[in-house]
C-alpha positions as CSV (number, residue, x, y, z in Angstrom):
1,X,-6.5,-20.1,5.6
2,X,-4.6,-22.9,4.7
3,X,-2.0,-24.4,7.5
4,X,-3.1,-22.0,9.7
5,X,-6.5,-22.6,9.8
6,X,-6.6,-24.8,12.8
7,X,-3.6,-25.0,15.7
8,X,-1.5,-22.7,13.6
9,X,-3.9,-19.6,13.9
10,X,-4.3,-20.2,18.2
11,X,-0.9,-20.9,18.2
12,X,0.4,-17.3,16.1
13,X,-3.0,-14.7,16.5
14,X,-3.9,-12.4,19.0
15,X,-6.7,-10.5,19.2
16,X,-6.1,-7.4,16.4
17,X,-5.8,-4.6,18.3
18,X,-6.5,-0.5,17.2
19,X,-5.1,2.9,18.1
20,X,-7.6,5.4,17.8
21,X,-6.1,8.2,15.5
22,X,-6.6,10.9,18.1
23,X,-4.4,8.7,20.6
24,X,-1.4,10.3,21.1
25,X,-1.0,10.2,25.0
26,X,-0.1,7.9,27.7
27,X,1.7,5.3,25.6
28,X,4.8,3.0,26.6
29,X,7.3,0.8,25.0
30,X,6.4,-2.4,26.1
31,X,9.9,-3.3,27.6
32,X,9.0,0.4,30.0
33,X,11.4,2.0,27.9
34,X,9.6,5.7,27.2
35,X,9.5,6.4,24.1
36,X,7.7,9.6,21.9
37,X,6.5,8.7,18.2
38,X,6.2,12.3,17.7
39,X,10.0,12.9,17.6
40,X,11.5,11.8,14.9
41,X,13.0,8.7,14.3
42,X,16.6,9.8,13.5
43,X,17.6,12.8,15.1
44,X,21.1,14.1,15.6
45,X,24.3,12.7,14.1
46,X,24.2,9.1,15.6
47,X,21.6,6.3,15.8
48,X,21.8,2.7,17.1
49,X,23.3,-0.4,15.0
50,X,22.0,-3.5,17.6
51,X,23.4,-1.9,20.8
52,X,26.2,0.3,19.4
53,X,25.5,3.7,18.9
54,X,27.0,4.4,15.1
55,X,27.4,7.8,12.8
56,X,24.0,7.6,10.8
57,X,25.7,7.5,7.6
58,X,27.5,4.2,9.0
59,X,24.4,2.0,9.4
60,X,23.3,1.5,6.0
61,X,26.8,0.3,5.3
62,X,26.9,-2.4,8.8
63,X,23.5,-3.3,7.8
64,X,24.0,-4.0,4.5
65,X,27.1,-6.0,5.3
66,X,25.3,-8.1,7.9
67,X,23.1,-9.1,4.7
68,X,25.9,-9.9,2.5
69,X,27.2,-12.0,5.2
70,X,24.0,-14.1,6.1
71,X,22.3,-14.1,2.2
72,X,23.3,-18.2,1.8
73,X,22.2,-19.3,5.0
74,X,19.4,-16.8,5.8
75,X,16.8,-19.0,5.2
76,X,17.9,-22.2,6.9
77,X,19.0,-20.2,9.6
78,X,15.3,-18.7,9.9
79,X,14.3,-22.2,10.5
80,X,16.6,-23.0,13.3
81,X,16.2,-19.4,15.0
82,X,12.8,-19.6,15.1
83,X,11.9,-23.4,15.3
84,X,9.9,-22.7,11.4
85,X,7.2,-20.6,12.9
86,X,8.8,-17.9,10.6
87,X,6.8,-19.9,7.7
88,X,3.6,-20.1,9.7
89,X,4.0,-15.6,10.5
90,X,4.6,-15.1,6.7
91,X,1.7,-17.6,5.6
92,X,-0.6,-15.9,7.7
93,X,0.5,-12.2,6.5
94,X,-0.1,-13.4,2.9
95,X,-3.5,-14.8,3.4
96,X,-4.4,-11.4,5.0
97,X,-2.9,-10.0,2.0
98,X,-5.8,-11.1,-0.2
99,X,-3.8,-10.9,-2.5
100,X,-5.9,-14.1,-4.3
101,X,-9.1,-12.2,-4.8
102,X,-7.5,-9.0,-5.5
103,X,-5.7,-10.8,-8.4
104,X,-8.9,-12.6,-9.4
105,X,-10.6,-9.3,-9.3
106,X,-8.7,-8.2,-11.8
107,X,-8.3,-10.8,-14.2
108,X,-12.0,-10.8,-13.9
109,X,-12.5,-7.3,-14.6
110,X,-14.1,-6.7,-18.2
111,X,-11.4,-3.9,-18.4
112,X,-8.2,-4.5,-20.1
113,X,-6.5,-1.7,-18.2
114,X,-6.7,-3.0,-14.8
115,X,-3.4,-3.9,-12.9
116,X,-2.7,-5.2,-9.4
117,X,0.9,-3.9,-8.7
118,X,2.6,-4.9,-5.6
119,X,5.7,-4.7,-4.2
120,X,7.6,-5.9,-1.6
121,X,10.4,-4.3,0.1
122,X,13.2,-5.3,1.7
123,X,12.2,-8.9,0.4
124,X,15.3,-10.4,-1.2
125,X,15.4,-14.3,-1.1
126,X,11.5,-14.1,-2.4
127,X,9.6,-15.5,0.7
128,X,6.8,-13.2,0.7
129,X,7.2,-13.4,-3.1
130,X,6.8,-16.6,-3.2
131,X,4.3,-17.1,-1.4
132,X,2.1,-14.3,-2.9
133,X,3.2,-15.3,-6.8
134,X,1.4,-18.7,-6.1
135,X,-1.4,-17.1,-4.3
136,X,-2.1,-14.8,-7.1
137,X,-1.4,-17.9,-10.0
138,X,0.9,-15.6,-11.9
139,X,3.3,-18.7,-12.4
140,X,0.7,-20.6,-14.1
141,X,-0.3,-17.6,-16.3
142,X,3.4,-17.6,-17.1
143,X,3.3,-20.6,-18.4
144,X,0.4,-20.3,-20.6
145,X,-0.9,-16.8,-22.3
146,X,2.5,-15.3,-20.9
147,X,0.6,-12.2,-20.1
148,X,-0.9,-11.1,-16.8
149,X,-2.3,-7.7,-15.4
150,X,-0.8,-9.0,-11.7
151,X,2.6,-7.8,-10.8
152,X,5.3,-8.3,-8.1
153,X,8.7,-6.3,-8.0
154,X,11.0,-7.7,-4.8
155,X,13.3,-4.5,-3.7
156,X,15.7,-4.7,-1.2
157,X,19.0,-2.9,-1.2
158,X,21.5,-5.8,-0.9
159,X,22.7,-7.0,-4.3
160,X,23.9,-10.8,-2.5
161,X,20.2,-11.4,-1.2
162,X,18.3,-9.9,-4.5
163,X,21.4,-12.6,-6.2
164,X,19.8,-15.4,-4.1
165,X,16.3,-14.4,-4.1
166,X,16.7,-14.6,-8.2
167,X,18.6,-17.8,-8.5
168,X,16.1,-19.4,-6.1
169,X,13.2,-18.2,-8.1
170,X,14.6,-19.4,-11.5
171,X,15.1,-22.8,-9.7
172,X,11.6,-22.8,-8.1
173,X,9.3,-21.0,-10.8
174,X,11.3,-21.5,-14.1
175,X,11.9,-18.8,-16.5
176,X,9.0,-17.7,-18.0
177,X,8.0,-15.7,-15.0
178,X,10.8,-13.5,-15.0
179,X,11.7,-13.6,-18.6
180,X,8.5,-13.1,-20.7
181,X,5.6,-12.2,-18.6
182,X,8.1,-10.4,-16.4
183,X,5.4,-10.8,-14.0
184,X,8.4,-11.2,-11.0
185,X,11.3,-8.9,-11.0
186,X,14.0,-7.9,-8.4
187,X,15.4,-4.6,-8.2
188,X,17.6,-2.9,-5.8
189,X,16.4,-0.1,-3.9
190,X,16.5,1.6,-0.8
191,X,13.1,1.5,1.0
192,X,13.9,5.8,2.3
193,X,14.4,6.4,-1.1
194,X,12.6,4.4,-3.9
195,X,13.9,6.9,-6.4
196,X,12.7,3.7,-9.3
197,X,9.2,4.1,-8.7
198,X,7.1,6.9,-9.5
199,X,4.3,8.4,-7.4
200,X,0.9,6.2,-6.9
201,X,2.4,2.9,-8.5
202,X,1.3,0.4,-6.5
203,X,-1.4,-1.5,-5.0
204,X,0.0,-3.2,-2.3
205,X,3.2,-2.8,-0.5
206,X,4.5,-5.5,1.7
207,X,7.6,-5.4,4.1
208,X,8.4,-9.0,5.8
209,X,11.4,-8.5,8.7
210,X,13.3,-5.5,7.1
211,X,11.7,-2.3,8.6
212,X,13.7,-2.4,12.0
213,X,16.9,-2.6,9.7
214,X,16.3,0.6,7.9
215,X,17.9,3.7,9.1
216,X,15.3,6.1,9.3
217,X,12.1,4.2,9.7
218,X,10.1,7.9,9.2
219,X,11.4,8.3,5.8
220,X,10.8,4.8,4.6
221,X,6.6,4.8,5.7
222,X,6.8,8.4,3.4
223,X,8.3,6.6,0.6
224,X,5.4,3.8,1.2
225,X,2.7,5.9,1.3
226,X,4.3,7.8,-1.7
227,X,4.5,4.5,-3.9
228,X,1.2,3.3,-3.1
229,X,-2.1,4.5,-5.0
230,X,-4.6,6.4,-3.5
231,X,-6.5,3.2,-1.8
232,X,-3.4,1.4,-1.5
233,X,-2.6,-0.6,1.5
234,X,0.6,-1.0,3.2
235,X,1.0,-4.0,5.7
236,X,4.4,-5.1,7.5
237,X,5.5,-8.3,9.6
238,X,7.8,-7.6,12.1
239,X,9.5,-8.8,15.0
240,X,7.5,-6.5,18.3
241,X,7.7,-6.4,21.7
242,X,6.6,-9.1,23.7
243,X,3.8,-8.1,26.6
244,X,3.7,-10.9,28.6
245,X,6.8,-10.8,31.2
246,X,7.0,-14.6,31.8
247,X,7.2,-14.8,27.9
248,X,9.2,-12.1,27.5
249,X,12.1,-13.8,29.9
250,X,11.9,-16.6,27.8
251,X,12.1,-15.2,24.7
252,X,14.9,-12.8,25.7
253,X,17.1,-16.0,27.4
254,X,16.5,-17.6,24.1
255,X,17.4,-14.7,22.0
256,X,20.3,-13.5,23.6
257,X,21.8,-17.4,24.4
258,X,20.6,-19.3,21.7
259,X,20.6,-17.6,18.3
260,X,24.1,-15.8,18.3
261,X,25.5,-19.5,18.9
262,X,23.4,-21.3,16.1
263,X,24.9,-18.2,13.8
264,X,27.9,-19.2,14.5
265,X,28.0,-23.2,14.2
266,X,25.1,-23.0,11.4
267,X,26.8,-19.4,9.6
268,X,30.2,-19.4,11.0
269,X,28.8,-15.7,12.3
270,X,27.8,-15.0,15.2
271,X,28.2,-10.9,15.2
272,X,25.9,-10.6,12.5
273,X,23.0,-13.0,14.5
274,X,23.6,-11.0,17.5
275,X,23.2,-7.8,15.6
276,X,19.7,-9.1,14.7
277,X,18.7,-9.7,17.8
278,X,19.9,-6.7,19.5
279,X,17.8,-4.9,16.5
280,X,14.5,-5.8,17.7
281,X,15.1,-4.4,21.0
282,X,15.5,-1.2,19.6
283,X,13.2,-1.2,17.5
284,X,9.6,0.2,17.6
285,X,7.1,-0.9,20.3
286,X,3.5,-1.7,18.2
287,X,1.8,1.1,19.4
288,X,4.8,3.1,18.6
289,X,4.8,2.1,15.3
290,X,1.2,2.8,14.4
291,X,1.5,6.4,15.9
292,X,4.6,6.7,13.2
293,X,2.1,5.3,10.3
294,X,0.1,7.9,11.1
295,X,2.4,10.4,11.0
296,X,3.2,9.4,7.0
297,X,-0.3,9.4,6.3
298,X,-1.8,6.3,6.8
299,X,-4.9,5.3,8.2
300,X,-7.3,3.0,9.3
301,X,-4.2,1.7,11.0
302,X,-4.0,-1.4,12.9
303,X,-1.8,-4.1,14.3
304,X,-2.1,-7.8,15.2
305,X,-0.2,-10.0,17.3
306,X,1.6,-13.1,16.8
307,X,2.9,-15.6,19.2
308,X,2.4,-13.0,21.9
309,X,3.8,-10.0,20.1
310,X,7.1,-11.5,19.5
311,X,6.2,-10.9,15.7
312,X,3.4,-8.5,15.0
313,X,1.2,-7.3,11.2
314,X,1.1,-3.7,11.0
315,X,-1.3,-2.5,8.4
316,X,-2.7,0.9,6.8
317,X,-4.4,2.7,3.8
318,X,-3.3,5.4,1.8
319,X,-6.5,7.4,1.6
320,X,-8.5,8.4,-1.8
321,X,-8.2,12.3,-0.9
């Protein structure tokens, strides 16, 4: 498990922990806000942007701005905001990925027609990309037969972060990966509606700190479990809710006090920091969110907590039938 094999794991894991399917009852937002997963996500004309309430046609736009504004400093500000446990949480979701075996699997396989497609949403600057090309080798296969049956597209619906995720691939990987093998590619899409991907088309589906910004979380696990293949699994990192109330007071000081002022002397923006985290208080709960993954069709559904829930790995399977 690489760097988290030792104090990294006790310092990021909790114990997994499962919502039986027929659990529908009885549940709370973490934070005692009540909440139903059976209503849907969106409803009426308005929705939340951080704290504001905005016209739902209006937060794609602020979001996507917010982006535009942070995509050069997003990653060094991801180090500063969360003191680089934000490269622990996504090596850790990658190792759980498999995505190594799966792609040895394959290469392995005495059939020529096998592929291991995944994608990864919402993933513009390429760290989960990253991470997973050099997991599955496809940059060394690059570099040498220039064909490979192991795939990753990056989608994400900002043009400035897909623009950095690129450059910094090129600088990292070379050419040859997205060039000739064209085993990496970026494409913008729009995780409700991933009108460039047909039905059934991937294998894995990976979203890494972008559900909570989507409008209409609902539509987006539909358009997951529509991309994925029967067998398919879908997993996402998020920021959660924290359970712990000593934590949680912490956490919330830091949040609120800290990270809007490192925006603005590391950014020069503080509106857009303080957006994000005003976000992941109104986002999802984790129980929450694995009702609403059942709701699209998922199952054998599961989450697991990190640094006491302030992140949390959702995960589920698009079933054969």
């Amino acid at each position: 498990m690489n760097r988290l094999s030792s104090a990294g794991t006790n310092l990021c894991r909790q114990s997994a922990q499962r919502l039986p399917c027929k659990s529908r009852t009885g549940l709370r937002s973490l934070a005692s806000v009540p909440k139903d997963a059976t209503t849907p996500y969106i409803s009426g004309d308005s929705t939340h942007f951080g704290f504001e309430s905005v016209a739902v046609e209006e937060k794609e736009h602020r979001v996507r701005q917010v982006f535009e504004n942070v995509a050069d400093s997003y990653d060094v500000m991801n180090d500063f905001m969360s003191g680089g446990l934000h490269r622990l949480w996504k090596d850790y979701f990658v190792d759980l990925t498999s995505v190594a075996n799966m792609a040895r699997a394959v290469r392995n396989a005495p059939s020529t027609t096998n592929k291991l497609a995944i994608l990864d949403v919402a993933g513009g600057t390429g760290d989960i990309a990253f991470r997973m090309a050099e997991a599955s080798q496809i940059v060394e296969r690059s570099k040498s037969s220039g064909e490979d049956p192991v795939s990753i597209t990056v989608c994400d619906i900002n043009t400035e972060m897909l623009r950095v995720g690129e450059q910094r691939a090129r600088e990292r990987f070379g050419n040859a990966i997205l060039d000739e093998s064209k085993s990496l590619s970026f494409q913008q899409g729009n995780a409700q509606s991933l009108t460039n991907f047909e039905n059934d088309s991937f294998d894995l589906y990976t979203i890494a700190f972008g559900l909570r910004n989507v409008t209409d979380v609902d539509m987006a696990l539909r358009e997951a479990f529509r991309v994925l293949k029967p067998g398919g699994r879908y997993m996402c990192l998020e920021f959660s809710q924290v359970s712990d109330a000593m934590l949680r007071q912490v956490y919330d000081s830091y949040s609120f006090h800290v990270i809007p002022a490192l925006g603005e002397f590391v950014a020069n923006d503080r509106p857009s920091y303080q957006y994000l985290v005003e976000s992941i208080r109104k986002f999802s709960n984790q129980k929450e969110l694995l009702m609403r993954m059942e709701q699209a069709g998922f199952q054998h559904i599961k989450y697991t907590n990190l640094t006491g829930g302030i992140v949390a790995i959702h995960e589920g399977w698009k079933p054969f039938s």
